[in-house]
C-alpha positions, 0 to 999 in steps of 0.5 A: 715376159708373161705370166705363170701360165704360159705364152702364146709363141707364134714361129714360121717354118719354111721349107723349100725344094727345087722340084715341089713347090708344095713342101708341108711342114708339119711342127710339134707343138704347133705355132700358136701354141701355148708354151709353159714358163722354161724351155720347150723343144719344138720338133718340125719335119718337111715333106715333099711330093716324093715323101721325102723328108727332113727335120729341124729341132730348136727350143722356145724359151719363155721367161715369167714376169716374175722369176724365182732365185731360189739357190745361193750358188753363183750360177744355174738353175734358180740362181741370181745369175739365172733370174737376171739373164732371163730377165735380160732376155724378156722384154718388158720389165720383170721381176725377180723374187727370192725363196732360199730355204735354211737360216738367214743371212743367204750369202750368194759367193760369187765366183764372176761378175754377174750379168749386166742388168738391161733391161728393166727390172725390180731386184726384190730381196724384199720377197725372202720370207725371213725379210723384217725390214733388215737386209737378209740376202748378201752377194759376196765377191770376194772370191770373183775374177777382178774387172779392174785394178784400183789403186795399189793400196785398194786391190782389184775391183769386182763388179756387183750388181751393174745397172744400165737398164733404166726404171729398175729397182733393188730392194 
């Protein structure tokens, strides 16, 4: 987790050919560079004495420490679903804020359970602007695949929010 602006990544490269004990890796943007909050492509290419070459690509994912659900829908960019999987993905304890646009009450349908929660983490429903100390986020899993069945008389069972990340808080 980091902050708004950015983090440190520091990644290693190494290049090996049976003829150059010298091959130079040259990445773009470099190790140690800062990277902004979302994903970055990283592009690297090795060369040998000879000028031969090749390439590798990947991605560096920084997660803030407070991420934004600023959609209802059920999953993507913005979502519940999303805020928690990055979460999930950085250590360190984070944060997750709402910021829905329209008139309350903001209904998330969920169409499938949503992630375990495991890592520390404080749900904060309290950050929607509309908030005056009643509840104006809801999480709707009538529409969601079944985990389980219960009893005959009370239908299939659908997980909402699983907690089993300790020192985590919904509010």
């Amino acid at each position: 987790a980091t902050d708004a602006t950015g983090a440190v990544a520091s990644f290693q490269i190494t290049a090996t050919d049976v003829c150059d004990a010298s091959v130079q890796v040259l990445c773009i943007p470099p190790s140690g560079s800062v990277f902004s909050p979302g994903a970055t492509p990283v592009h690297c290419v090795a060369t040998d004495a000879s000028g031969n070459t090749n390439a590798c690509s990947f991605q560096i994912r920084v997660v803030p420490r407070v991420v934004l659900a600023n959609s209802t829908a059920d999953s993507g960019p913005g979502s519940l679903r999303q805020a928690l999987l990055d979460a999930n993905a950085a250590p360190g304890s984070n944060v997750v804020t709402f910021a829905f646009t329209g008139t309350p009450p903001y209904i998330i349908h969920l169409l499938s359970p949503l992630p375990a929660i495991t890592d520390s983490v404080t749900i904060d429903g309290w950050s929607q602007l509309e908030f005056r100390g009643q509840p104006v986020i809801q999480l709707d899993g009538s529409n969601a695949i079944a985990t389980g069945f219960a009893a005959a008389s009370e239908g299939p069972i659908v997980t909402g929010l699983n907690i089993v990340a300790g020192n985590s808080e919904v509010r």
